[in-house]
C-alpha positions, 0 to 999 in steps of 0.5 A: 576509510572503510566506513566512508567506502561502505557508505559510498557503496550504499548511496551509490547502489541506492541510486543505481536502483533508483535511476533503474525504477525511474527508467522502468517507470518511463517505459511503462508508463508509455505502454500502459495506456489502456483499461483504467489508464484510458480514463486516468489519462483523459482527466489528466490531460483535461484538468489543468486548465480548470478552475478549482470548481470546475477541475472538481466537477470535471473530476467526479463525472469521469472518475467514480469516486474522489480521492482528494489527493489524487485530485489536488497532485494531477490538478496542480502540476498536470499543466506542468509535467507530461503524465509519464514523467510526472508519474515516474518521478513520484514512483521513483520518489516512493521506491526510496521511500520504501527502500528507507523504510527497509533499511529502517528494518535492516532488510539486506539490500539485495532483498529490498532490490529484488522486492522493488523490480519484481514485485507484483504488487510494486507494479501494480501500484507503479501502473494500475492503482493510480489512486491507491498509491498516493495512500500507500505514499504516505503510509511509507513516508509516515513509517520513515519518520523515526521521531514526532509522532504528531506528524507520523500520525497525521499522515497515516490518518491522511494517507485514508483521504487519499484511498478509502483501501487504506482504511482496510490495510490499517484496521488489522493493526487497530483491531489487535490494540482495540482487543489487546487494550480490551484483554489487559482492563478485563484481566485488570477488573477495572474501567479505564477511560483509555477504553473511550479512545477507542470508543469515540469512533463509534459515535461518528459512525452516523456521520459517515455511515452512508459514505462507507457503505457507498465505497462498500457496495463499490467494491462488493464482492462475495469472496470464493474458497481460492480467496480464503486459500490464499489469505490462510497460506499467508496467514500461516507464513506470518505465524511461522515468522512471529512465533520467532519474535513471539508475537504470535497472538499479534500476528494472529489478532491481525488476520482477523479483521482480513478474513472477514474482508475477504467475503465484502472486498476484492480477494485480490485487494485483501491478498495484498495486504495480507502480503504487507502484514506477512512482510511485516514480520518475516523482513524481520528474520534473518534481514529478510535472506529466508524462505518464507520471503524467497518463496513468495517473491518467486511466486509474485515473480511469476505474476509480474511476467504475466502482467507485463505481458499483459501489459505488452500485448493490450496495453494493461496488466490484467488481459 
């Protein structure tokens, strides 16, 4: 009986924050119409009755760069659904998802409610990175797969279709098993032809050489000391909170590859992937109830009311 009740509580608190992030979504979704919107929205409206072709030709001569997922979501259903609705349902949709993947982790609800209505970056995404949050989707839709690691990792490598940032979220975590693999043949003396997997992405590095350095000097951007003082603030956190899981070198090989992004792209987009990989381990701790996440959510906190004031006052977050 007790068990039944519990879970009972869990489906129906789940859902109360669910219908919460869809009638935030809604909301808005209806003030946010300026800055990027103005443009998002205009394709949206205009896309739908298109050809495949045109719809394509229609999309890259009003948004700068192409995002196939993006492209493909709002020409299929933008006939079908308002854009406030359509983009409600699927930020609704990712909130469980990210709600699945914290209890995954065992994070205790009442963390995993605050993260989602008060987080800066939950807005962000929600309202402002349009296309960064189909990425982002899949990432957390692969993290809720347990089993088939065929699927998972197809997903994730789908998720890089679906913004070029997520290249930048992923390669911290490749750079740690590219060196840690690296460290465990040289201390072994001997040539392993698992080193060639992680070679072979060299070799296409031709191919895509031009398209990657286009979505670079697209985002280019000479980082400025605030950018580095941010970067080290998270970076020592996540260090507190591997240490206790010791995984110190991990966490450490990590910020690596962030700290050099830091001088090519956006402080801001490097900021928050930081913020991923410190939640990464300090959720861990204590089921996320600790400082380190109390303190962070309360300066992030401060950033939401900014942005929504923003956002009430010209129509976008970043006034």
């Amino acid at each position: 009986m007790v068990k039944i009740s519990l879970n009972l509580f869990q489906v129906t608190s789940r859902c109360i924050l669910l219908i919460a992030i869809f009638s935030i979504s809604m909301l808005l979704g209806g003030l946010y119409t300026e800055g990027d919107q103005i443009v998002y929205n205009e394709v949206y409206d205009g896309i739908g009755s298109l050809t495949l072709v045109e719809a394509f030709l229609f999309y890259t001569q009003n948004i700068s760069t192409i995002e196939i997922v993006h492209f493909l979501f709002i020409w299929l259903l933008s006939s079908y659904f308002s854009k406030i609705l359509l983009f409600s349902i699927l930020n609704t949709i990712f909130a469980g998802l990210v709600v699945r993947v914290f209890d995954i982790m065992k994070v205790n609800f009442f963390v995993t409610c605050a993260f989602l209505i008060s987080n800066y970056y939950i807005y962000v995404l929600f309202f402002a990175a349009e296309r960064l949050k189909f990425g982002y989707f899949l990432l957390f839709l692969a993290l809720c797969i347990q089993s088939g690691r065929m699927l998972k990792n197809s997903l994730l490598l789908f998720s890089m279709a679906a913004h070029f940032q997520m290249i930048l979220v992923y390669a911290p975590k490749v750079f740690e098993i590219v060196i840690s693999s690296l460290v465990r043949l040289l201390k072994a003396q001997r040539f392993n032809l698992s080193i060639i997997v992680f070679l072979l992405p060299l070799l296409f590095l031709p191919l895509v050489g031009d398209a990657l350095l286009t979505k670079l000097l697209a985002y280019q951007y000479e980082g400025t000391i605030f950018d580095y003082v941010r970067i080290s603030g998270f970076f020592l956190l996540t260090l507190w909170y591997a240490a206790k899981e010791k995984s110190i070198k991990s966490a450490a090989l990590f910020f690596i590859p962030l700290f050099i992004a830091v001088y090519f792209v956006s402080g801001d987009r490097v900021n928050m992937i930081a913020y991923t990989y410190f939640l990464y381990f300090a959720l861990r701790y204590k089921n996320g109830l600790n400082v380190g996440v109390f303190i962070t959510s309360v300066y992030f906190f401060g950033k939401t009311v900014m942005f929504l004031s923003s956002v009430n006052q010209f129509g976008h977050g970043f006034g």
